[in-house]
N, C-alpha and C positions, 0 to 999 in steps of 0.2 A: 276435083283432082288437081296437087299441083303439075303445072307444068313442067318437062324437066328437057334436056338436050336428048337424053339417050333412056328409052324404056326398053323394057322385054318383060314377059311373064312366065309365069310356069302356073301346070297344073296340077296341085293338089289336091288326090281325091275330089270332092266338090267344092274347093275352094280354089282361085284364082289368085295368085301372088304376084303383084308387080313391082319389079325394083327400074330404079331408076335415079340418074349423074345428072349433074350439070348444074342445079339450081341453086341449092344452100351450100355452104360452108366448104368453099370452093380451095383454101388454103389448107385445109386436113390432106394430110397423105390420101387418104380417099375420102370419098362420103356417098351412101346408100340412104333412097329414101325409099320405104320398103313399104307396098298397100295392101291390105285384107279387107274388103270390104269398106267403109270406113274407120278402119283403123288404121292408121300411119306411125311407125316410126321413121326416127333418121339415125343412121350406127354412122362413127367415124372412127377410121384407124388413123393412129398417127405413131410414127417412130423417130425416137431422138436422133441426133444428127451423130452422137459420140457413144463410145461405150462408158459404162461405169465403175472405174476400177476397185476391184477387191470382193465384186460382191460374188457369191457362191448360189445363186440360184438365177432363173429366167426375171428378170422385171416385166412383167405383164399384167397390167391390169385392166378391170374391166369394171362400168356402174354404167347400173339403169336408173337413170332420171323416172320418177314419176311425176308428171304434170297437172295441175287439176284441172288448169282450162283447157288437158283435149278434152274432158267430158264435162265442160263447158258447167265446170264447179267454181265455188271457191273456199277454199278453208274453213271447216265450223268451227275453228277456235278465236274467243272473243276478243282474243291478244294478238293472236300471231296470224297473218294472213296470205301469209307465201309458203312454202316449203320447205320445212325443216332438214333435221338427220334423217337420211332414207330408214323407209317403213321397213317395215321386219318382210315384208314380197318383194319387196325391191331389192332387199338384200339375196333375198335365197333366188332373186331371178336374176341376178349379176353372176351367182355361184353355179346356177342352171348353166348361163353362155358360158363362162369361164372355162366348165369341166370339159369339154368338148375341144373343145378351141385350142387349149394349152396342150397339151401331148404332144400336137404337128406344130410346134415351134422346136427346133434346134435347143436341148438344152445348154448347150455354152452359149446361149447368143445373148450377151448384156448389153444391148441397147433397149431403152425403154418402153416399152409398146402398147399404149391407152385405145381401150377403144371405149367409145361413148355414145349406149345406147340411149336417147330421148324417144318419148310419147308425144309425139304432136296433133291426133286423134284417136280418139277410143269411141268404139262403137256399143254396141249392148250386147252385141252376138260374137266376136272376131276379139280371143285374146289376145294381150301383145306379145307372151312370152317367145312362142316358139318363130314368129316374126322376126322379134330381137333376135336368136339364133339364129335365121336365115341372113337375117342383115350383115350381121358383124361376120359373118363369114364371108360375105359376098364385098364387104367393105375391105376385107383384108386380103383377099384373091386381087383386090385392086387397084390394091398398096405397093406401089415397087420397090419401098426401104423395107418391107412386112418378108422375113422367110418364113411364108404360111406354106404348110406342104397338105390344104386343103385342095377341093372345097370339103365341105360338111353340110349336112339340111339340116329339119328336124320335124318331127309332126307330133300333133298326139292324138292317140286314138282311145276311145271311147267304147262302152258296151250299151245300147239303148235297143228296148225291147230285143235283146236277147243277139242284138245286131252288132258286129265292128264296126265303127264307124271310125273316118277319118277325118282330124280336123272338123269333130264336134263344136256345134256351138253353142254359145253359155247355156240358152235353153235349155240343149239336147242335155249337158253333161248336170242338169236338178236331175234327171234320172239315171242316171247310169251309174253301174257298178262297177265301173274300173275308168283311174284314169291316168295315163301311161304316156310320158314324153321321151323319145325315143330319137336321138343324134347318132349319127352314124358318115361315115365315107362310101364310096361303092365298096371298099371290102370289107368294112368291119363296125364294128356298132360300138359307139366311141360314150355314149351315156344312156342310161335306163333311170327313169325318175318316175315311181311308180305309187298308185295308191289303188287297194281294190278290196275287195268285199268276200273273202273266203274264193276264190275262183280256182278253178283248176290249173297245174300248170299247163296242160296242155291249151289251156286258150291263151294264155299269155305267149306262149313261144308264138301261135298263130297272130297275136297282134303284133308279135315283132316283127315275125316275115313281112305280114302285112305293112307295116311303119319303113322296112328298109327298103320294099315295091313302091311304096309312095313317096318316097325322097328323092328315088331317081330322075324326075321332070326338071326338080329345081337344081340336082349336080350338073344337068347337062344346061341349066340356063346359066349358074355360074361360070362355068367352060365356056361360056358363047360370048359372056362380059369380058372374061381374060383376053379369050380370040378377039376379039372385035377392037377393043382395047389397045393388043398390043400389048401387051404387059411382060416385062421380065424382070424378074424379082432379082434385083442384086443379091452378088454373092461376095462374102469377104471373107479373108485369108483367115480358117480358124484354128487360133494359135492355140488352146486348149486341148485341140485332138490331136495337135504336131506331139505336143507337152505326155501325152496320153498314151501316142502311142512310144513313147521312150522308155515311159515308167513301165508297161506290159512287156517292153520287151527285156528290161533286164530283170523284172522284179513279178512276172506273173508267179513261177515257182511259189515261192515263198510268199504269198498275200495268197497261192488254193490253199497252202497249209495252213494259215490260218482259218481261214473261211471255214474247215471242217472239223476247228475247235469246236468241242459243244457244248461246254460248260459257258455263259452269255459272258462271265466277269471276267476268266483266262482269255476270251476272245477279244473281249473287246483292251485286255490289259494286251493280249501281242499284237492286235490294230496299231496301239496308239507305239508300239515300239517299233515297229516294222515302218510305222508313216515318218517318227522320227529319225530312221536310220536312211528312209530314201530321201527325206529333206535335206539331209548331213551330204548325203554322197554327190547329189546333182545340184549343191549350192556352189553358185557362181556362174551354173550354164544356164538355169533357169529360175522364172521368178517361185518365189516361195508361196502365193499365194494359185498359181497355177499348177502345182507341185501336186498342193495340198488336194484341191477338186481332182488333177489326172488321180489319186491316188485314190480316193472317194469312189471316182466313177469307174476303176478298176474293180476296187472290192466290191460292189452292188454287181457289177455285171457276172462276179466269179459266182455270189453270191446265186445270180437268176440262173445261170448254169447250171451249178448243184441241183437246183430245185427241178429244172426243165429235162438233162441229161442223167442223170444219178438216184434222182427219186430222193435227195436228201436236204430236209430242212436246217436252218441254221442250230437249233437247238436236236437234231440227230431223226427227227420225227419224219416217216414218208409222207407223200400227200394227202396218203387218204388217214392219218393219223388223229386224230382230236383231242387239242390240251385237257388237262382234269378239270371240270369245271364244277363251283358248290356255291351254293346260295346261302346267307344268313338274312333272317328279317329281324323288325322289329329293332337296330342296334344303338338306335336313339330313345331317350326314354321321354323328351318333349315334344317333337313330332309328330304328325298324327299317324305316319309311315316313314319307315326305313327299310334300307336292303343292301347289302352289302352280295353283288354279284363278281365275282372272281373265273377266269379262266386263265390257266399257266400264272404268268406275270401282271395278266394285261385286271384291273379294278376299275367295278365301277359302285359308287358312295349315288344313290337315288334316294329323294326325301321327299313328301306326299306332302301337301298341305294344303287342307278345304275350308271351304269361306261359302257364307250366303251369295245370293244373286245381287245384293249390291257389293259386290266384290270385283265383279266383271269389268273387262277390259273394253271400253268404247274406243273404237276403230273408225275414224274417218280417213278415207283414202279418194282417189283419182277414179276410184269404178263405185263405189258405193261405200252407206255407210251402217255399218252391223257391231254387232259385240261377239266376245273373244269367252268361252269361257273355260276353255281349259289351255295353261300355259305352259310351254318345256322351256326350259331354263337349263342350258346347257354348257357346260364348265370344262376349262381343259388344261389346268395351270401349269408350267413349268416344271414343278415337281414331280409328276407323273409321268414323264420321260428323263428326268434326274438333269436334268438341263435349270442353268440359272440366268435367265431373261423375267423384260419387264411383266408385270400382272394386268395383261389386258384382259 
């Protein structure tokens, strides 16, 4: 175990979580070295010193390092012997922490905010994912340039011989038929990341209870880091809700009547008329590119009211409404499969294609190394939101 200045633990179900300051990377806005067993990571938060101008969304980002030498690997390729572009887990376990974490940031707040989760050991029983979520949460609680309005935990639970189980490990989960990552605050349940095997929903609601009864050891061990700590998270003067609240107050009217166009093309054509006529009127007292956001996060919010107060969706439909939806197969004739799925507006273009067993995908990673044989391949181009950006 390394040594560190300041530990504490929590109890998880039957696992023991300990984080703990002081030892590595001592200049990051914080740093958490977080244990499971012999599994360690280390999460750092760190926040730019200045904001970004112009940009229209949060800068937040988030990557999980995977290591080969925590699990005292090294590289089976005959070329390359270090660590390439993160593996396709690494990515969707950066997407895991991500989705949790981003909500309780202030969306005007453009200063830049990395966190970085690394593997420094992997054990055989103790994954890293929902660790890395415990960390980068506890690393940002720690942060006093970070307005994290956490904490967050996370657990996952398992079904083996017919049992909940909490904070499974690798073993336990070759049997089990569910298996379910669950992030949450004390009041609300902030991501569900699930896979399982036909089960009822009545046990799944029961694993969640279960998942947001088990999270609460570690919220109160991250509240004990902040106390102990000392921690008080600056706050700066946010000139986007000043900007915000101008625009609602002379232009709410007229941005609901928009909002309950319901033909999408009329609406979105008196959008972009109504956003031109409040840039026109309030040019000079304020900036154009804070105009444009107060004017955004005006119509989104009339927007969630309609739907919350009124029972009415953008396009006229109530909640419990459901767009027409039709399937066409077969619409490619070299292919081995196609499908053309359509509901309302929203298309999706799916295309099959089977190959023998030397086709398969060899997988070398940091926990083991296995083949891949079936691949999704998933596309989301510019055009199918009528938007023209680059083709990543």
């Amino acid at each position: 175990m390394l040594k560190n200045d300041q530990t504490w633990s929590a109890k998880i179900g039957n696992q023991t979580i300990e984080f703990a300051t002081g030892k590595l990377a001592a200049q990051a806005g914080a740093a958490i070295i977080a244990t499971a067993g012999e599994t360690i990571v280390l999460a750092t938060a760190t926040v730019s010193k200045t904001a970004r101008e112009g940009l229209d969304y949060l800068p937040f980002m988030v990557d999980f390092e995977e290591k080969f030498y925590a699990a005292g690997k090294i590289n089976g390729s005959r070329y390359i012997k270090r660590e390439g572009r993160p593996s396709d887990n690494a990515t969707i376990t950066s997407r895991l922490i991500d989705r949790p974490l981003r909500p309780l940031f202030p969306k005007t707040f453009r200063r830049d905010i990395q966190v970085i989760v690394t593997v420094l050991s992997l054990d055989d029983e103790n994954d890293p994912d929902t660790l890395a979520i415990n960390a980068a949460s506890a690393a940002l609680m720690r942060c006093v340039a970070a307005p994290f309005q956490g904490p967050i935990a996370a657990v996952r639970i398992g079904r083996v011989n017919n049992e909940l189980v909490v904070n499974p490990t690798k073993t336990q989960m070759l049997t089990s038929d569910l298996d379910l990552v669950v992030a949450g605050t004390r009041e609300r349940v902030m991501m569900l990341e699930a896979g399982a095997n036909e089960l009822p929903d009545e046990l799944l609601f029961d694993a969640i209870k279960l998942a947001i009864e088990a999270i609460q050891p570690c919220l109160d061990t991250q509240d004990q880091m902040v106390a102990e700590a000392e921690v008080t998270t600056s706050v700066e003067e946010d000139v986007l809700l000043s900007v915000y609240e101008v625009v609602k107050s002379r232009f709410n009217e007229p941005m609901r009547a928009v909002t309950l166009i319901v033909d999408e093309d009329e609406r979105e054509l008196a959008y972009d008329q109504l956003k031109a006529k409040i840039g026109e009127e309030l040019e000079g007292e304020l900036k154009q590119i804070d105009i444009a956001q107060a004017v955004e996060m005006l119509y989104n919010k009339l927007i969630r009211l309609n739907i919350l107060e009124k029972d009415h969706r953008p396009d006229g439909r109530a909640i419990t409404d459901v767009r027409p939806v039709s399937v066409e197969v077969s619409v490619l004739p070299r292919p081995h499969g196609s499908a053309v799925f359509q509901r309302g507006a929203s298309q999706s273009l799916s295309i099959v294609t089977l190959a023998g067993p030397g086709a398969k995908q060899l997988i070398d990673t940091m926990d083991e190394d296995t083949s891949k044989r079936y691949l999704h391949h998933y596309n989301f181009p510019p055009y199918s939101t009528g938007e023209t950006a680059p083709l990543r």
